[in-house]
N, C-alpha and C positions, 0 to 999 in steps of 0.2 A: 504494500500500500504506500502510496506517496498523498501526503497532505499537501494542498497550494495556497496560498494566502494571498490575494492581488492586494494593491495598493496602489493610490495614487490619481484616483479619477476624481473627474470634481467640475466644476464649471466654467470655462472659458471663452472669450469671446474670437470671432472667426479669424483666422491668418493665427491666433496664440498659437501655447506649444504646451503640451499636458507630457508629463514623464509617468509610465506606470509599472511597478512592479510586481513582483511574483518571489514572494518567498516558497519552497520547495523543503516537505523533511528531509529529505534526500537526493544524493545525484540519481541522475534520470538523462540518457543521450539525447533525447531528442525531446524539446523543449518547444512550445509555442502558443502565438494569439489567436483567438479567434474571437467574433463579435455577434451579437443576436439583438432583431428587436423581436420583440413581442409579435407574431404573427406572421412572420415573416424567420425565413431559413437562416440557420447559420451560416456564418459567412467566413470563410477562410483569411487572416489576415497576414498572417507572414510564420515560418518556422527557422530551428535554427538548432543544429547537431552539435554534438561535444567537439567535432574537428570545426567549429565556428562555419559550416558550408550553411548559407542562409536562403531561404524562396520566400517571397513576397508576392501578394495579390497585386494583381494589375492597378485596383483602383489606388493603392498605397506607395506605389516605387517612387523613389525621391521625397518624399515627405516621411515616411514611416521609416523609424532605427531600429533593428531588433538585434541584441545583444544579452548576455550571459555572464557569471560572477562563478566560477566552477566553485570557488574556495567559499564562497558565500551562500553555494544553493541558490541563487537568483538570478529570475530572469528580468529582462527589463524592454520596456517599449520606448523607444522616445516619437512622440507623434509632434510634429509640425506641421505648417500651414495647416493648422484646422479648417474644415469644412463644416456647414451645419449636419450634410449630412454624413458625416462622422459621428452624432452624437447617438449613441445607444449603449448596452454591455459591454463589456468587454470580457474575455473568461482566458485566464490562464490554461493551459495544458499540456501534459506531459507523458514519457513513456521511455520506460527503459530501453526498447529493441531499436535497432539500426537497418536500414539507414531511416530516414525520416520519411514520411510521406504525411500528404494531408487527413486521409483518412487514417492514421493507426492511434490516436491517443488512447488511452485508457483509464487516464487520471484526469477529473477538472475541479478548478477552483469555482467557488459560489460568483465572483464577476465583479468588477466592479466599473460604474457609471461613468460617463463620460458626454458633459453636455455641451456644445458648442453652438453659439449666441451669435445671431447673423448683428 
């Protein structure tokens, strides 16, 4: 079992820049974001393996940093240029197996918000 704990979401206005993180009880290779609103599908936002090899969703490249702390168990997002419609959950995730793909998490954290103010 891996526990996640995000942090860091909260409310900004559009072009800001929101940093969010992901404490982890444990190492875990493959680490990553994903975002959900309410009625609408999960949404893949960026992943990122213990060799640092990173994929990002199309709507995120150049705005979105997705980065790792191996000695701290955390993971970290840096989001820039906000958009309104950025603003929804956001949900940690994780999984010990290799290599990384979108679909293999097995671990998620509860999510946290992120609201971005035109």
């Amino acid at each position: 079992q891996v526990q996640l704990v995000e942090s860091g979401g909260g409310s900004v206005q559009a072009g800001g820049s929101v940093r969010l993180s992901c404490a982890a009880s444990r190492w875990t290779y493959c680490m990553g974001w994903f975002r959900r609103t309410p009625g609408k599908e999960r949404e893949r936002v960026a992943t990122i393996g213990n060799n640092g090899n990173t994929n990002y969703a199309n709507f995120v490249k150049g705005r979105f940093t997705i980065s790792r702390d191996n000695a701290k168990n955390t993971l970290y997002l840096q989001m820039n240029s906000l958009k309104p419609e950025d603003t929804t959950m956001y949900y940690c995730a994780a999984d010990p197996r290799s290599p990384c793909t979108w679909s293999m998490f097995q671990y998620w954290g509860q999510g946290t918000q992120v609201t971005v103010s035109s």
